[in-house]
N, C-alpha and C positions, 0 to 999 in steps of 0.2 A: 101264158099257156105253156102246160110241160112238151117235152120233145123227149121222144124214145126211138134210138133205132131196132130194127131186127134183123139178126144176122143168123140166118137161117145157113143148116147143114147136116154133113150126116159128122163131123167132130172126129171122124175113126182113124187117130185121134185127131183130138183140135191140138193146136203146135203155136208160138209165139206168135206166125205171121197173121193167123186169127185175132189173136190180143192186138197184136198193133195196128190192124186194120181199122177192130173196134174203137179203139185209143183215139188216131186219130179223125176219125169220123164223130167221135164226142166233141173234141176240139174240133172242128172245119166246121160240123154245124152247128153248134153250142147245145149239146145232145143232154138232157140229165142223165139219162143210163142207156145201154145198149143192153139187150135183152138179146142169148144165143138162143136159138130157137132149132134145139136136136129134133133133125127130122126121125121118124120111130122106125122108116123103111126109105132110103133115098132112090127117086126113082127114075134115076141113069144108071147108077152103079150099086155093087153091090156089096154091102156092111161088112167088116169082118165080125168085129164085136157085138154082140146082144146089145141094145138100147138103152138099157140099167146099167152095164158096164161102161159106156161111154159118157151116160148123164154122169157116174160115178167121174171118174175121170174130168168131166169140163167142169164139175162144180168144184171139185179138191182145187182146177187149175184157176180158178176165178175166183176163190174164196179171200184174195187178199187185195184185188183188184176193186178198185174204189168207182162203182158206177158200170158193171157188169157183171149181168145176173145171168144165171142157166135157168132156162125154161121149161117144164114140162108140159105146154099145153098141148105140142105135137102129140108127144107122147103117152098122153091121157086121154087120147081124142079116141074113139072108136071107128072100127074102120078105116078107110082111104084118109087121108088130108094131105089136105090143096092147102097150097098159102091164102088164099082167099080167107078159106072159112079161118084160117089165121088172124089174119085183118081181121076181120067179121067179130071175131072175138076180144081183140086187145080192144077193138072202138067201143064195143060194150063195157067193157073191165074197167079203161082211163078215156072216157069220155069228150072229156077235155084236152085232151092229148095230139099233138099232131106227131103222126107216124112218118118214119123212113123206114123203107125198107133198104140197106147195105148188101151189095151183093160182085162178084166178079164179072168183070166185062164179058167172059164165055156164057156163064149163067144170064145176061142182061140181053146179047146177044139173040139168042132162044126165048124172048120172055113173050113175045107174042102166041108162042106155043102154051103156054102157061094155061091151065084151067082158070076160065072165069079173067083171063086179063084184064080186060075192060072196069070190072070192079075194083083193081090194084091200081089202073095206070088213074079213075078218078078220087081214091082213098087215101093215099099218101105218097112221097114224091119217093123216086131211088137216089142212090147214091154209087155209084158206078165208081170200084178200082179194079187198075190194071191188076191181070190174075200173077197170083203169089209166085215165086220160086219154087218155092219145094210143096210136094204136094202132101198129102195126110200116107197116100201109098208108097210115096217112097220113105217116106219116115217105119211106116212098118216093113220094108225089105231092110233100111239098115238095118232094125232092132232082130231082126230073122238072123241076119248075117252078124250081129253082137258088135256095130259098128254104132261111133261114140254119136249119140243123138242131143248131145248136152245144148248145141247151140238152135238146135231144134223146139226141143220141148221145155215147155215149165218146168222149174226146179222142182216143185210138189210133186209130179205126177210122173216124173223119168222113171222112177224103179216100178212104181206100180206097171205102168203099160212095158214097161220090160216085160213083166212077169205075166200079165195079160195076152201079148202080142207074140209072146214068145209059146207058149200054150195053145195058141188060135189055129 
């Protein structure tokens, strides 16, 4: 049976600690790919970047990355979406698949709030890590203030979300 995780977020932007989240969560659960799943509107806070400009962005940063893909089905969805109708969707698509859902202990914390949880907590297991260092908004204050984000961001995508985040 395949294994796919999903690592849902709003990416604004996504920055290495994403990558190696997903990395090792491919390794810990013998994962075939991890699937980023840009949400289209995040609904705690709020996007700098337009949703095309950040797919733009997580796909350039993941294009060399062997077993993590960037997702549109958020973003292709009409209307509201839940992570549910998420699920609901990958189980139709890969069948045969067992899902994780990958997430940070703040986000896991709140997950009873979650629309429709009960369908998530019997559909696929989580994967719960402690939440990151640096967050996606401080990565945009240094790029605001022209402070060095190298050890921060993918080498792919540093100048572009300069030039993005620096315009926003």
């Amino acid at each position: 049976m395949n294994k796919i995780g999903l690592l849902g977020g709003s990416f604004d932007p996504v920055h290495k600690a994403h990558i190696e989240i997903a990395q090792d969560a491919m390794t810990k659960l013998g994962l075939d790919e991890v699937h980023f799943i840009l949400t289209k509107e995040a609904p705690h806070k709020t996007t700098v970047l337009s949703p095309e400009k950040r797919f733009e962005l997580l796909s350039i940063a993941l294009q060399d990355q062997a077993g993590l893909i960037p997702s549109r089905i958020e973003l292709d969805r009409a209307g509201v979406s839940y992570s549910y109708l998420t699920v609901e969707d990958y189980k139709k698509q890969f069948p045969d698949t067992e899902l994780f859902w990958i997430l940070g202990e703040d986000a896991f914390a709140g997950l009873e709030q979650w629309q429709n949880y009960d369908y998530l907590a019997k559909n696929l297991e989580f994967m719960v890590f402690p939440r990151i260092a640096i967050s996606s908004s401080e990565i945009r204050t240094k790029i605001s203030n022209k402070e060095a984000v190298d050890a921060l961001l993918p080498e792919a995508i540093r100048q572009l979300a300069a030039e993005y985040y620096s315009k926003a």
